[in-house]
Z-matrix of the N, CA and C atoms (Angstrom, degrees):
N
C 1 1.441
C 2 1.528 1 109.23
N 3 0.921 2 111.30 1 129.93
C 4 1.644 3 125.22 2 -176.77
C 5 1.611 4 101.88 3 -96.79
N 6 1.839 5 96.50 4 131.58
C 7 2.103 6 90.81 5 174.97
C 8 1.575 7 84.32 6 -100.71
N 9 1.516 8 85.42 7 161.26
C 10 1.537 9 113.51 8 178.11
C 11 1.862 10 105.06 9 -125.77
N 12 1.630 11 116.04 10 114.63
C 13 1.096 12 105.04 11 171.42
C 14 1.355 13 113.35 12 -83.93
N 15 1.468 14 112.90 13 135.20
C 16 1.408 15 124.98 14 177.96
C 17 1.417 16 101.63 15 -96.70
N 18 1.606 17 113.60 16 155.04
C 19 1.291 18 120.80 17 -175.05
C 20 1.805 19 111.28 18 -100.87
N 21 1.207 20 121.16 19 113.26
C 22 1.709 21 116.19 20 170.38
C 23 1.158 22 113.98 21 -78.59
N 24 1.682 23 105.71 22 130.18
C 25 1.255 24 103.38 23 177.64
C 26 1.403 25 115.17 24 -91.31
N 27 1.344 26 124.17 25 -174.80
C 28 1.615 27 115.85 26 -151.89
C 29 1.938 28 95.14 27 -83.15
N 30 1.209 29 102.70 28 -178.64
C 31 1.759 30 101.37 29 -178.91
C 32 1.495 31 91.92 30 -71.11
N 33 1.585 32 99.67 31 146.67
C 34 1.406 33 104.46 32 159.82
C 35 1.374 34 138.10 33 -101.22
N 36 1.512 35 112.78 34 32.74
C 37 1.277 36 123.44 35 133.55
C 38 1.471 37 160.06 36 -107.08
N 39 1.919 38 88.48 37 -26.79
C 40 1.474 39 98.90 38 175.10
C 41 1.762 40 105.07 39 -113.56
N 42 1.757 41 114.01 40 12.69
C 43 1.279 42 98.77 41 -161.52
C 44 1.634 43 143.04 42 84.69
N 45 1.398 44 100.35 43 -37.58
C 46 1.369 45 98.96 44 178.10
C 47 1.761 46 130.53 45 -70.77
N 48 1.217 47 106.86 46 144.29
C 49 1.540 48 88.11 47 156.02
C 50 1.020 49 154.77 48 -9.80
N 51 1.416 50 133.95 49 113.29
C 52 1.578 51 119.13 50 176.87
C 53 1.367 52 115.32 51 -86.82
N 54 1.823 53 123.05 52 175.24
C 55 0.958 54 130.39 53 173.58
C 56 1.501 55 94.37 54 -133.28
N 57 1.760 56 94.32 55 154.16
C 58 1.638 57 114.15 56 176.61
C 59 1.412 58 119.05 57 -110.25
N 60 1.275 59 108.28 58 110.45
C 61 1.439 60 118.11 59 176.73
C 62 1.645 61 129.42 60 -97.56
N 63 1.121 62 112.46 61 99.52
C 64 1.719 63 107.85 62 159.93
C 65 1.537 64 135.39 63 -99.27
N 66 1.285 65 101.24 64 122.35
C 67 1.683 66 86.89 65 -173.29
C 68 1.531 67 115.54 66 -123.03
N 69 1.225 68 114.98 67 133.47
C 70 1.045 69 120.07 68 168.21
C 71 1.738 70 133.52 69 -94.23
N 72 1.353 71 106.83 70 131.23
C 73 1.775 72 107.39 71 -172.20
C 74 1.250 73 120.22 72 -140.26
N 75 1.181 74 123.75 73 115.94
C 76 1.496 75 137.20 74 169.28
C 77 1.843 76 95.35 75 -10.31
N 78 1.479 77 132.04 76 128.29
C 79 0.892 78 101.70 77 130.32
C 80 2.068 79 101.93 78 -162.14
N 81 1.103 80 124.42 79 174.94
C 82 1.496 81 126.02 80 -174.00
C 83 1.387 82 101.93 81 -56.85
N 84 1.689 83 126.08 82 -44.27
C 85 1.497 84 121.67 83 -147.00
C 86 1.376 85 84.30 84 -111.95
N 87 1.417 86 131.69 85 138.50
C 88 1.944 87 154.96 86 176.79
C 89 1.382 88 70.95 87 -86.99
N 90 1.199 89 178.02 88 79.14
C 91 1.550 90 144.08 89 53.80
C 92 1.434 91 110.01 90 -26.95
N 93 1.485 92 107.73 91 -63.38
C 94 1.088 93 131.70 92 -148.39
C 95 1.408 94 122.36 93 -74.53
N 96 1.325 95 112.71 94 -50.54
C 97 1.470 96 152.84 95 -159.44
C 98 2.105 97 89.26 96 -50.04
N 99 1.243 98 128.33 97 -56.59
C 100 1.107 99 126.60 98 167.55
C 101 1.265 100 132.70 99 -136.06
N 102 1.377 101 113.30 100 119.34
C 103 1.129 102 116.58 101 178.35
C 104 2.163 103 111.76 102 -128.18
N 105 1.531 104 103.05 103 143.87
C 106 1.653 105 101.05 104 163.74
C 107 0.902 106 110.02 105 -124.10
N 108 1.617 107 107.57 106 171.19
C 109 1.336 108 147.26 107 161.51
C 110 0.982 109 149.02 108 -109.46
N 111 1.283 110 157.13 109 -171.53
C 112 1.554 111 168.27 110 179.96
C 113 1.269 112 109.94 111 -144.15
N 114 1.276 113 124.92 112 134.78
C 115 1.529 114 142.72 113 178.12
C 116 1.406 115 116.18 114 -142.79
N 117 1.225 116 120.27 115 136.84
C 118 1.352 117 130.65 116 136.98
C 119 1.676 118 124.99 117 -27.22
N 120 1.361 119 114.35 118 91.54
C 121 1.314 120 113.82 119 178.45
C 122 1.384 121 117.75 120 -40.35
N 123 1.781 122 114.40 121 -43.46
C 124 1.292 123 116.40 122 160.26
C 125 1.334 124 127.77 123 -59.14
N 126 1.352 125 118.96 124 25.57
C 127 1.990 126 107.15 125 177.64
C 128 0.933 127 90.31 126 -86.29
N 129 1.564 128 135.72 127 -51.23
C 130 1.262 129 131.88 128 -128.32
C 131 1.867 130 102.59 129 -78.53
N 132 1.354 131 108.63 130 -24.48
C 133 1.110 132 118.97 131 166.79
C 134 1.555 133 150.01 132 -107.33
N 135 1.723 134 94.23 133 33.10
C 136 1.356 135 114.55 134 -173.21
C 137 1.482 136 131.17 135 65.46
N 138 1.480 137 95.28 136 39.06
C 139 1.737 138 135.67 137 161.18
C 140 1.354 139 112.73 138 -80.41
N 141 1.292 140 92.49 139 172.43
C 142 1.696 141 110.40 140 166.16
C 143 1.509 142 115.46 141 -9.77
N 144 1.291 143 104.27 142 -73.63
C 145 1.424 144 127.75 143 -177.20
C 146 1.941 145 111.28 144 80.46
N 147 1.226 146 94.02 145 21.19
C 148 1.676 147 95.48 146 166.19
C 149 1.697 148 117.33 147 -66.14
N 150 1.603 149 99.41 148 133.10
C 151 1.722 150 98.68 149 -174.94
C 152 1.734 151 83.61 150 -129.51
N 153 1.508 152 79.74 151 172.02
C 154 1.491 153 87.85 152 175.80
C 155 1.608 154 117.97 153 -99.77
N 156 1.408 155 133.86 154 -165.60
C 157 1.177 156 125.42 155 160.91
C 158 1.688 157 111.24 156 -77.65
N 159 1.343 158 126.09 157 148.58
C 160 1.432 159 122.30 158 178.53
C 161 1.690 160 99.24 159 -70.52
N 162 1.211 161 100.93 160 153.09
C 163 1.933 162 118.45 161 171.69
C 164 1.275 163 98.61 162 -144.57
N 165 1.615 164 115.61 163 159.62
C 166 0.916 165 129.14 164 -166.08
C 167 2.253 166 103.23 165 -95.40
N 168 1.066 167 115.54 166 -26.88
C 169 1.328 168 126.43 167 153.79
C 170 1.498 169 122.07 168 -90.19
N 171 1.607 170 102.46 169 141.13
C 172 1.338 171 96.00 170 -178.10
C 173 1.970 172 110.01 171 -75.34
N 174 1.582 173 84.21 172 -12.04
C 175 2.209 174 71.01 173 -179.15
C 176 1.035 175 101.78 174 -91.98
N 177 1.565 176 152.70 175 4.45
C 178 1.460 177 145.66 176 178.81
C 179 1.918 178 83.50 177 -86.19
N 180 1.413 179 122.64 178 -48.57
C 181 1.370 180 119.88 179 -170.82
C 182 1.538 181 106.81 180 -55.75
N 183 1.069 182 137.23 181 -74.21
C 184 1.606 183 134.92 182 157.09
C 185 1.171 184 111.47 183 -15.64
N 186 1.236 185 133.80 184 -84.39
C 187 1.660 186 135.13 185 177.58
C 188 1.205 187 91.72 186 -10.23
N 189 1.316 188 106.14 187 -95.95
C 190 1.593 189 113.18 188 -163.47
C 191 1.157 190 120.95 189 -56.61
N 192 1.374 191 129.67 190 8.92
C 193 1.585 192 120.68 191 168.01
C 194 1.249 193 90.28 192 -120.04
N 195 1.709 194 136.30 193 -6.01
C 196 1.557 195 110.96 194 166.51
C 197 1.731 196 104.21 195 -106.64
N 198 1.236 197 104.75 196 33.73
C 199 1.732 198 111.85 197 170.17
C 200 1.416 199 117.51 198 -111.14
N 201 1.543 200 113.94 199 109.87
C 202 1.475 201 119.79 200 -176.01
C 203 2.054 202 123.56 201 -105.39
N 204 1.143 203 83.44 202 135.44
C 205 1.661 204 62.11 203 166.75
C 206 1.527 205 148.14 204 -71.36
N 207 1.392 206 114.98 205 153.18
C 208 1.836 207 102.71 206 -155.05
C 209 1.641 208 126.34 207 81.76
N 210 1.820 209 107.72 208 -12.92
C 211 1.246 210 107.81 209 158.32
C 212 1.223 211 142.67 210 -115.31
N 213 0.979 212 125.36 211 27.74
C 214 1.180 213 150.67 212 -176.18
C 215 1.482 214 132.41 213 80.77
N 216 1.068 215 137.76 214 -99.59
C 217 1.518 216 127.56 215 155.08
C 218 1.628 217 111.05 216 -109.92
């Protein structure tokens, strides 16, 4: 399997940087067990605080935080 780095684009409200989150958690159901995200580098410091929806891949998580409206997919 070949990785492919995808590029994040900056938040689309305050501009800043994003951060990439994967987390892993004990749990009975492999739904669950891992899922990531995308954040606003600025949440953590009383920013924006835009997150993304959790996905279970980190490139379905990107997509949707480098998908805007008015641009197509």
């Amino acid at each position: 399997m070949r990785k492919v780095k995808l590029k994040l684009l900056p938040c689309p409200f305050c501009g800043a940087l994003p951060d990439r989150v994967h987390i892993r958690k004990p749990s009975m159901d492999e739904r669950f067990r891992h899922y990531s995200y995308v954040r606003c580098s600025r949440s953590r410091v009383g920013g924006c605080g835009t997150v993304s929806f959790g996905r279970r891949y980190m490139s379905q998580a990107i997509a949707a935080w480098n998908r805007r409206v008015g641009k197509g997919k």
